[in-house]
C-alpha positions, 0 to 999 in steps of 0.5 A, a space after each residue: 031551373 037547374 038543367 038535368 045532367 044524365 052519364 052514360 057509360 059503355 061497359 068499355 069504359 074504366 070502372 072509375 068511369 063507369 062508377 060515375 054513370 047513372 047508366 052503364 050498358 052496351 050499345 042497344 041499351 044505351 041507345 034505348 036509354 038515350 032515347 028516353 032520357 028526360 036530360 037537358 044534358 047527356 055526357 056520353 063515356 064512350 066514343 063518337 058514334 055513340 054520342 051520335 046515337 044519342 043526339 039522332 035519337 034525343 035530339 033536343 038534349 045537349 050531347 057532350 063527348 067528353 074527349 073528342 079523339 073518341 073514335 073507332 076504327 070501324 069509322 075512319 076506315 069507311 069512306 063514305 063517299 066509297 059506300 056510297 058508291 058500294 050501297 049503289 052497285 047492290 041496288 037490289 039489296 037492303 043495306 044493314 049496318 051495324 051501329 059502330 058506324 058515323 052519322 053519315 053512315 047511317 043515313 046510307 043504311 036501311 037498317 041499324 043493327 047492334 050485335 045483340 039484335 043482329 042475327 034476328 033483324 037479318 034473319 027476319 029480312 031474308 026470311 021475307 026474301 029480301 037480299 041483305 047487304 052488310 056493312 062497316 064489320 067485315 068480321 061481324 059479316 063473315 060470321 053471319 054468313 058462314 054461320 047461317 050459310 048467307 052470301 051478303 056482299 060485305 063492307 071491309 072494316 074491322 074493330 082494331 081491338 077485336 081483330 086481334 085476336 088470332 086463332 094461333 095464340 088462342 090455342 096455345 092460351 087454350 092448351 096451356 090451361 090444365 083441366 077444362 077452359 071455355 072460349 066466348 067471344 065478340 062477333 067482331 072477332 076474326 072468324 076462325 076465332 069465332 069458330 072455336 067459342 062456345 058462345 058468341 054474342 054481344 058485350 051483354 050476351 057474354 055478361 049474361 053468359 059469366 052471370 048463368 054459368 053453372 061448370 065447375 069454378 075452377 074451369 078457365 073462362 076467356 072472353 075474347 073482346 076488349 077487356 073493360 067488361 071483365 070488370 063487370 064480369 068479376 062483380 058478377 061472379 068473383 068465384 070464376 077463373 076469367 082471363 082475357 083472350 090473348 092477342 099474341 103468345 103470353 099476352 093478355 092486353 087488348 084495350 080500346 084506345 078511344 074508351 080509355 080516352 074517356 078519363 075521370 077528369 074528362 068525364 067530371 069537365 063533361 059534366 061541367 059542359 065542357 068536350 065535343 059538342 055533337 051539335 054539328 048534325 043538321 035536322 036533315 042529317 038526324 032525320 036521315 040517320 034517325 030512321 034506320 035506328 028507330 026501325 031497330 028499336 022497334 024491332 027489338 021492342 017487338 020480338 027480342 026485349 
């Protein structure tokens, strides 16, 4: 019988890359789709925490990464063995973690949340009067709770790509464009970034956003995140002006490292069954991270897809 190959492709990820997958999306949907998937074989085009993703949530399918230097910052600079302890001193609070986080991580969270499906689970569980403790993005927290007046205790870990992004060079970018211009951002961006966007939201939040549009086509739209969704945002509305937020002064260059690690001969080995195999994870270790993202998943089933 021949076994079922399924590739998916964060939006991240080169066009080439994103060319060669039966599904493209951000991590929610992906997550949804790796669930789901009838595939003896997942190559996962993205980075290791998602391939994780995929294995705890479909964990009779092979899960191949296809580079295994695929990581995230937000990742190595949590040491599990300091959240433990940190999830510990608040043990009164609900640990929501944000799914760009190991394994290990999830299994010491209560909830999993994306950043499409963030601000409702949050607001959900302190609406039921819960206390609400955030981890591994720090700027992801200090928006939430300065947007929404929360007082979480946060974990301090940031997105290399993301925290970039500075308000300084924003606003020379900004009044360096004559007539009008429009500011969307990740809320993995730096907070006084975030305090300028007229939308902030997911990776699909801000595609939508491009794909609605209605001002005039000649306005400049900067998309302050990494700059592989500006492909789908050019296919989706090639009559706008879209230009990556920049990092410093002149500079519009801000990719993901570990995203671009995913090349077309990486991807095609993948396919063959070569990469990392995410086969490392005990029952007990899937089990434990399984939980906490299934409670998202119906979550978002319930109230927000």
């Amino acid at each position: 019988m021949t076994k079922r190959v399924v590739t998916l492709a964060h939006y991240y990820t080169q066009p080439e890359i994103q060319q060669m997958a039966d599904k493209v999306g951000d991590s929610l949907e992906l997550s949804l789709f790796a669930r789901e998937a009838e595939a003896d074989t997942i190559v996962f085009a993205g980075v290791r925490f998602m391939a994780e993703t995929a294995k705890i949530l479909n964990p009779a399918a092979t899960v191949i990464l296809p580079d295994a230097g695929s990581t995230c910052s937000l990742v190595t600079q949590t040491d599990i063995v300091a959240l433990k302890r940190w999830r510990d001193s608040h043990p009164d609070h609900v640990h929501v973690a944000y799914i760009n986080s190991s394994a290990e991580h999830k299994a010491l969270s209560d909830w999993i949340v994306t950043s499409r499906n963030v601000d409702d689970i949050i607001a959900h569980l302190i609406g039921e009067g819960k206390k609400v403790m955030f981890s591994p993005d720090r700027n992801m927290g200090a928006y939430l709770n300065y947007q929404y007046g929360y007082d979480m205790p946060l974990w301090s870990a940031v997105c290399e790509v993301h925290d970039k992004f500075n308000e300084a060079a924003l606003n020379e970018a900004l009044n360096a464009v004559p007539g009008a211009s429009h500011l969307i951002a990740h809320p993995e961006s730096p907070l006084p970034v975030l305090k300028q966007a007229e939308y902030v939201g997911s990776t699909s939040g801000m595609l939508n956003w491009v794909k609605q549009y209605e001002g005039n086509p000649k306005d400049v739209i900067f998309v302050a995140t990494e700059d592989g969704i500006l492909y789908n945002m050019g296919l989706a509305r090639p009559d706008l002006d879209l230009r990556q937020a920049p990092i410093y002064a002149g500079c519009q260059c801000n990719s993901c490292p570990y995203m671009k690690m995913n090349t077309v001969e990486a991807v095609r080995r993948a396919q063959q069954g070569e990469g990392l195999v995410i086969d490392y994870l005990s029952p007990e270790a899937i089990e434990a991270a399984r939980k906490p993202v299934e409670r998202m998943l119906e979550f978002s089933r319930r109230y927000t897809l």
